[in-house]
N, C-alpha and C positions, 0 to 999 in steps of 0.2 A: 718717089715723093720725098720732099725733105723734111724732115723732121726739126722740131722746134730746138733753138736754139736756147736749150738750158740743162746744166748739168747737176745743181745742186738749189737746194729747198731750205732755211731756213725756218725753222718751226717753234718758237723757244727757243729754248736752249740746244738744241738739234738739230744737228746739220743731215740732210737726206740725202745722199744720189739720185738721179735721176738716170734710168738706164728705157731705151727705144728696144723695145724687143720683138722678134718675127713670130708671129704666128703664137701671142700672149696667152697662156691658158694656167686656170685651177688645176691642182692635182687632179683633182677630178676628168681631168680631158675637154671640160667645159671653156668654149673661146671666152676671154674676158678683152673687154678695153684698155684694163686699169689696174693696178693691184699695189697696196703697200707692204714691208716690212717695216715693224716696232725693231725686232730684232737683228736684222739687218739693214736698219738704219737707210730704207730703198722703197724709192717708186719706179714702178716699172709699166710703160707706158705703150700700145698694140703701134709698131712701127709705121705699119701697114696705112693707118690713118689719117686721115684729113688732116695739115694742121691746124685748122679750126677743130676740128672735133680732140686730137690732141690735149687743145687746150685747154678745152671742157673738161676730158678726163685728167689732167693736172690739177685742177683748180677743183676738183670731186675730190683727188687722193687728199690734195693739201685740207679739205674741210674733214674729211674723217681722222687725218690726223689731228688736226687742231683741236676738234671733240677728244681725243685720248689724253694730247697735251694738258687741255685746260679743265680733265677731269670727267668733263660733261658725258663721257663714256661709261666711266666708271656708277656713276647718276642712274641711267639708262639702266645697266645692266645688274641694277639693285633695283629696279621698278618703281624709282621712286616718280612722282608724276611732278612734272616740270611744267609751269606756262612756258610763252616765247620772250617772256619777260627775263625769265630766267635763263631759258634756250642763252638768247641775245648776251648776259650776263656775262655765262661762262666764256663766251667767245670771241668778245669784242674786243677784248684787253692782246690777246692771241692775234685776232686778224691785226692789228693794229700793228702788231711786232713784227707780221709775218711780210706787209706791206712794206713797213719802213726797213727791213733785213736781206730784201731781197726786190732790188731794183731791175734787175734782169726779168720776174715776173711781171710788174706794173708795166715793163717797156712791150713785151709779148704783149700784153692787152690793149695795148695803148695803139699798135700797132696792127690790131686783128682786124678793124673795120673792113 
């Protein structure tokens, strides 16, 4: 099966790789879909995969990263309680960036039907 035609993710300021991997798992031995690195600057995406489902999990990594970028992680992981008012705040500025930085994703969806 082929795999999605994208190798890099712009998020902010941060540029991601995008790497297709066989048989994707947690340390834990656990299969996953999806997985990001903050620290190795990396999404890593279950090869194996529908490219529609692919895409799904690309567009999963790039929102949990977008929550770390624009904060809204940080928010969460101090228990502060947020509406979707504020959800939508932290985020909109981010997806905005992440859209206009990276035209290779828009074409992927534009393309998915």
């Amino acid at each position: 099966m082929k795999n999605l035609d994208i190798k890099h993710v712009k998020i902010g300021p941060f540029t991601y790789d995008v790497k297709f991997v066989k048989d994707l798992k947690k340390p834990t031995g656990e299969k996953v879909g999806g997985s990001n690195s903050t620290k190795k600057m990396l999404i890593q995406i279950e090869s194996q995969a529908h490219p529609r489902f692919q895409l799904r999990i690309l567009l999963h990594e790039v929102i949990e990263l977008m929550g770390y970028v624009s904060g809204l992680k940080r928010k969460i992981l101090t228990k502060q309680k947020l509406s979707m008012h504020e959800i939508a705040s932290h985020l909109d500025v981010t997806l905005y960036q992440v859209l206009k930085d990276n035209p290779d994703l828009i074409s992927l969806i534009g393309g998915e039907g």
